[in-house]
C-alpha positions in Angstrom: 0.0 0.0 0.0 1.3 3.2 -1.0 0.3 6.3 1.4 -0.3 9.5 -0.8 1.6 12.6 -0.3 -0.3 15.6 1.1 -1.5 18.2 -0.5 0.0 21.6 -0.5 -3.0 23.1 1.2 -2.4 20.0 4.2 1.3 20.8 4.1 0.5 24.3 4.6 -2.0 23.8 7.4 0.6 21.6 9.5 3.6 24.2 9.2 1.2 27.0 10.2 -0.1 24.8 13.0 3.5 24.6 14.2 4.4 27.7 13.8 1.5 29.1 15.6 1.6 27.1 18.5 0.7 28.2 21.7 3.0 28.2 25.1 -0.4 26.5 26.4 -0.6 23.9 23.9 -0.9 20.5 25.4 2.1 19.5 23.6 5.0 20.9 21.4 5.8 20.5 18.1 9.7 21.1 16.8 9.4 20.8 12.2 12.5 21.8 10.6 12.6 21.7 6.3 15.0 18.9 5.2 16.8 20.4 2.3 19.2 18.7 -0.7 21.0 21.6 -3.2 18.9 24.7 -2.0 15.4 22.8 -2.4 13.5 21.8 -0.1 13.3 17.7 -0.1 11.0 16.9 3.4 10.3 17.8 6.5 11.4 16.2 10.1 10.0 16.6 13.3 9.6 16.2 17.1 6.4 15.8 18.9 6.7 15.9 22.5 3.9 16.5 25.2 4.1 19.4 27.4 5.7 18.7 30.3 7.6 14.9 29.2 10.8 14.5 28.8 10.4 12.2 25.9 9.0 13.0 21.9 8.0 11.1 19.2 10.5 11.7 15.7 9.0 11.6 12.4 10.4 12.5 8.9 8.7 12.9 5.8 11.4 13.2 2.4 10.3 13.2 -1.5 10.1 9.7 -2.9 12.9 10.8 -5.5 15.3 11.2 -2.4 14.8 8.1 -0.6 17.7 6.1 -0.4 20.5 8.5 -0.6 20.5 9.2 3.4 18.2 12.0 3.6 16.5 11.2 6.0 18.9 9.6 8.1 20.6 12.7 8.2 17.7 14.4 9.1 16.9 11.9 11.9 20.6 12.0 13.2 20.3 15.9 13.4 16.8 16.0 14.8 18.3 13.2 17.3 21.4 15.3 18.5 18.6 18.3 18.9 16.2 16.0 20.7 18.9 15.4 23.6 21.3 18.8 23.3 18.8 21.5 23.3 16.2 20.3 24.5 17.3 17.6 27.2 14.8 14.5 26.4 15.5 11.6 28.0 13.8 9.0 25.3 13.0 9.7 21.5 11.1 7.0 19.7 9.7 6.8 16.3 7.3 4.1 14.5 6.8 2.6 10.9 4.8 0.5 8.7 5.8 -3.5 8.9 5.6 -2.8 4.9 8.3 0.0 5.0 11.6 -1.2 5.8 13.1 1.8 4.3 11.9 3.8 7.2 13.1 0.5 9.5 16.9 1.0 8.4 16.4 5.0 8.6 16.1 4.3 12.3 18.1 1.8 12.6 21.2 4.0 10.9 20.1 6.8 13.2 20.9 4.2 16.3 17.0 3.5 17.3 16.4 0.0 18.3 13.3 -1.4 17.6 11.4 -2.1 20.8 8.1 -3.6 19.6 5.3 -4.4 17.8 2.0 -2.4 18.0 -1.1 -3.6 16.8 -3.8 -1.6 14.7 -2.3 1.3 16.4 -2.2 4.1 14.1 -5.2 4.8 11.4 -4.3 5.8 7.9 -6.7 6.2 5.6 -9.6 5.2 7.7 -8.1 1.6 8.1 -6.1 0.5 11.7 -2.9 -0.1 11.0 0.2 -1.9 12.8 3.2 -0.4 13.4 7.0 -1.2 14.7 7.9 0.7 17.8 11.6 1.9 17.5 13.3 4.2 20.4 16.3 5.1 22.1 17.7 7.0 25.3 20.0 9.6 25.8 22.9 7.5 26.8 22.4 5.4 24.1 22.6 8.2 21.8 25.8 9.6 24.0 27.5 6.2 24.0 27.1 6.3 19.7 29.2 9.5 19.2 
């Protein structure tokens, strides 16, 4: 199954969103633009509820840049942001069981895969299962 890209109207709704955020938001959102030779190529991100000291990464990069490291970059970067500035103690991330492309992203980026989760994310109106994948901060240390 192939998940369609948004629509610039969506992708313009979700960086306003996070740009306008409130201080009295339940949670906080962190988007930086992913960019290969001055264009802009995806987006990655940190979601973390107000108040926890852990955040949830997600990436999205064109389909013409997968598999040249983009987003591995972009995860690594977001990581090293995720427990410099901002002090988390736990970052984790999930994908599809039908994307291992996104598997090996985290993998590279030094996330373990923790677990399986059942029907736990709906796409498209249908449940979905996801892999779990996450990592500490001394983890993340004890890598560089």
């Amino acid at each position: 199954m192939q998940i369609p890209l948004c629509s610039r109207a969506d992708s313009e709704r979700l960086l306003c969103n996070s740009i306008a955020e409130s201080p009295g938001a339940p949670w906080r959102s962190v988007v930086r633009a992913i960019v290969v030779d001055d264009a802009v190529a995806g987006l990655c991100g940190l979601a973390i509820v107000r108040g926890a000291e852990e955040g949830e990464l997600w990436y999205l990069v064109a389909p013409e840049q997968w598999g040249r490291g983009v987003a591995t970059a972009a995860a690594r970067q977001m990581l090293d942001f995720a427990f410099g500035e901002l002090a988390l103690h736990r970052v984790w991330a999930t994908c599809l069981p039908e994307n291992p492309g996104s598997a090996r992203v985290l993998e590279k980026a030094g996330m373990r895969q923790e677990g399986f989760l059942v029907r736990n994310v709906k796409i498209q109106g249908e449940w979905r299962d996801s892999f779990l994948y996450a990592i500490l901060v001394d983890e993340a240390c004890a890598g560089n």
